[in-house]
PATI-856786 format. One record per residue (C-alpha): chain; x, y, z; residue in three letters; residue number from 1. Coordinates in steps of 0.2 Angstrom, whole numbers, plus 2048, in hexadecimal, padded with zeros to 3 digits. Each point is the difference from the previous one (the first is absolute). Layout:
("A", (X, Y, Z), "Ala", NUM)
...
This chain:
("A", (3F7, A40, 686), "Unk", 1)
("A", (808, 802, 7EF), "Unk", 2)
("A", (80E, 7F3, 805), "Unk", 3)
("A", (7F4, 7F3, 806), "Unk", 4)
("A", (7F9, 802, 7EE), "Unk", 5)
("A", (80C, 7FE, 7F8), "Unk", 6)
("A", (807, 7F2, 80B), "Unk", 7)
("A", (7F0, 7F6, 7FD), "Unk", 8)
("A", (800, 804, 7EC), "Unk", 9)
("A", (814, 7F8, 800), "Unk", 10)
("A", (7F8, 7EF, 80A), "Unk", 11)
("A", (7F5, 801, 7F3), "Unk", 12)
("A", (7EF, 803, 809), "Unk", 13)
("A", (7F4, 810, 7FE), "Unk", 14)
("A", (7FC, 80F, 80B), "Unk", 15)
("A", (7F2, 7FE, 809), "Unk", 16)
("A", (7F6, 80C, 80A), "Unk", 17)
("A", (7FF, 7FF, 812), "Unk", 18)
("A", (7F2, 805, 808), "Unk", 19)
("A", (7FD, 806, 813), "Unk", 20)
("A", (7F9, 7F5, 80B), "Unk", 21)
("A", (7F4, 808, 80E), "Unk", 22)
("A", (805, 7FE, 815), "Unk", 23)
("A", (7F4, 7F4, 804), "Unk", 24)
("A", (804, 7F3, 7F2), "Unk", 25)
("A", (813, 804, 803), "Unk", 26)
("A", (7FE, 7FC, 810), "Unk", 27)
("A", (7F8, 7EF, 7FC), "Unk", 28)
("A", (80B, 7FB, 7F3), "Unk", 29)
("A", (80F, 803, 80C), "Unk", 30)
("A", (7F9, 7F9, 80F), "Unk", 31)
("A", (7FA, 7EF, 7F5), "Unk", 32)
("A", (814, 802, 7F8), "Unk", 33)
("A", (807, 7FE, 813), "Unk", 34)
("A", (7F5, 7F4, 806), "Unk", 35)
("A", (802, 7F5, 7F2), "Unk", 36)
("A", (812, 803, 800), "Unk", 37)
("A", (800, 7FA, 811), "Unk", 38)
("A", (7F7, 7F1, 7FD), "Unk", 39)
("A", (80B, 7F8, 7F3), "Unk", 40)
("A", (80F, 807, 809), "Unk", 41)
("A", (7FA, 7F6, 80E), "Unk", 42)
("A", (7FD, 7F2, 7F4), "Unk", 43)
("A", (812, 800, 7F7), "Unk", 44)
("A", (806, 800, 813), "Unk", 45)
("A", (7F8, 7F2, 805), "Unk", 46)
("A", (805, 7F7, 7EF), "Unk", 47)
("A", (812, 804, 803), "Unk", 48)
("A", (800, 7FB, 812), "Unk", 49)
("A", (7FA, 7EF, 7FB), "Unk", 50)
("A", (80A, 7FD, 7F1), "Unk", 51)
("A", (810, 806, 80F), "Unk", 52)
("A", (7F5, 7F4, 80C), "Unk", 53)
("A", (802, 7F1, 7F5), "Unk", 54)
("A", (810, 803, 7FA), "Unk", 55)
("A", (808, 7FD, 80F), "Unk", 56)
("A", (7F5, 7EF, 803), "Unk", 57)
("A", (807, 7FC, 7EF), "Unk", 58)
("A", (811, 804, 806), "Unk", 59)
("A", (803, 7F7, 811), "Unk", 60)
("A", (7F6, 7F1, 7F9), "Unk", 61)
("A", (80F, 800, 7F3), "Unk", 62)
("A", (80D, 802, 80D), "Unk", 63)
("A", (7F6, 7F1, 80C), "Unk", 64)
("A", (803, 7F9, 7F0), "Unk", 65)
("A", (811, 802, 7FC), "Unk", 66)
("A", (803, 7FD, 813), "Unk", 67)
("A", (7F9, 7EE, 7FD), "Unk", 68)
("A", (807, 7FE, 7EF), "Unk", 69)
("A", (812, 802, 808), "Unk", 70)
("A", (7FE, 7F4, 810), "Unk", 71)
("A", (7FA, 7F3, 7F5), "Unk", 72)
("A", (811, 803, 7F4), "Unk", 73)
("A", (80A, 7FF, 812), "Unk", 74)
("A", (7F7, 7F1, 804), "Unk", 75)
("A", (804, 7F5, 7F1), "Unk", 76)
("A", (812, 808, 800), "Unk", 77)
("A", (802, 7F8, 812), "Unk", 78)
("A", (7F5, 7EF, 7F9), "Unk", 79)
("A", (80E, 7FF, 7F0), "Unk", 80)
("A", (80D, 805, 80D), "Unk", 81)
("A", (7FA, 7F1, 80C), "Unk", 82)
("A", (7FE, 7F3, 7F2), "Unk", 83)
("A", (810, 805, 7FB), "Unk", 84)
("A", (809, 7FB, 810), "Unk", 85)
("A", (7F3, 7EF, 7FF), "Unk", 86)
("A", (808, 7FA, 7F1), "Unk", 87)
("A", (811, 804, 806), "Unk", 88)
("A", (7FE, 7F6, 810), "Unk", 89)
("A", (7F8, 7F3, 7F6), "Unk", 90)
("A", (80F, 7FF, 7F4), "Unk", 91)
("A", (80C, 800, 810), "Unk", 92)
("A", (7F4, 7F1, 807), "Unk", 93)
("A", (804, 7F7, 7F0), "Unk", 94)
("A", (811, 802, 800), "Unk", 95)
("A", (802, 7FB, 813), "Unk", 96)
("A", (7F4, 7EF, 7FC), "Unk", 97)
("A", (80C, 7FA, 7F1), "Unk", 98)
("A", (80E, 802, 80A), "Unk", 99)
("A", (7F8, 7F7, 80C), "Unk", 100)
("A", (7FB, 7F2, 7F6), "Unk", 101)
("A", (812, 800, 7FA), "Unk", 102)
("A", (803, 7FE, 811), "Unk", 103)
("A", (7F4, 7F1, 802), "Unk", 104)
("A", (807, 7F7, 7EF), "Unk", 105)
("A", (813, 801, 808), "Unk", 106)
("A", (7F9, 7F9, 811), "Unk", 107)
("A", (7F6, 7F1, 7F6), "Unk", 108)
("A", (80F, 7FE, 7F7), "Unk", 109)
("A", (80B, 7FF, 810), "Unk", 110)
("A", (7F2, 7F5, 807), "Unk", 111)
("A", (7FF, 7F3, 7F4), "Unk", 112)
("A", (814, 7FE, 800), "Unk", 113)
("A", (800, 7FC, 811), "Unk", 114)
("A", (7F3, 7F4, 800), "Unk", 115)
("A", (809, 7F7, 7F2), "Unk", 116)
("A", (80A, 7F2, 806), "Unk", 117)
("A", (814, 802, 7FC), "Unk", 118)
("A", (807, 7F9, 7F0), "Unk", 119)
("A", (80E, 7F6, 807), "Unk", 120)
């Protein structure tokens, strides 16, 4: 008893007398201690299975969307990769028609001097 005291004198409180309580209203404070004890236990449980509940909801909503996220990154990788390979067959097409019209020009050329009667 002394050491409680003293121990509440050092936290800077007073000694306080404590009186006895009789059976019946122990009984009714403990059984009204328990029951509400159980009732907010019940109710902290309930609030930390919800808060667990939608977590995960949170959770795999972000993975659907990082899931999304990433086939559309493959997709426009594949749509840069595809119009990559558009401009370089449209640049080999451009090549191939100059040289044909290259080709057209020395065949007009060749043309014309045959149609041309000879100098002589």
């Amino acid at each position: 008893k002394q050491w409680y005291q003293r121990r509440v004198r050092v936290m800077g409180g007073k000694s306080a007398k404590v009186y006895k309580l009789n059976e019946q209203v122990a009984l009714e404070s403990g059984a009204e201690f328990i029951s509400e004890f159980f009732l907010y236990s019940v109710g902290a449980g309930l609030l930390l299975w919800e808060y667990v509940r939608s977590s995960n909801k949170d959770e795999a909503k972000e993975a659907a969307r990082v899931k999304e996220m990433n086939g559309l990154r493959r997709d426009i990788d594949a749509l840069k990769t595809s119009s990559f390979d558009s401009v370089f067959i449209m640049e080999e097409q451009a090549a191939q028609i100059r040289g044909l019209e290259r080709q057209i020009g020395s065949l007009h050329s060749q043309l014309d001097e045959l149609r041309s009667p000879p100098d002589s």
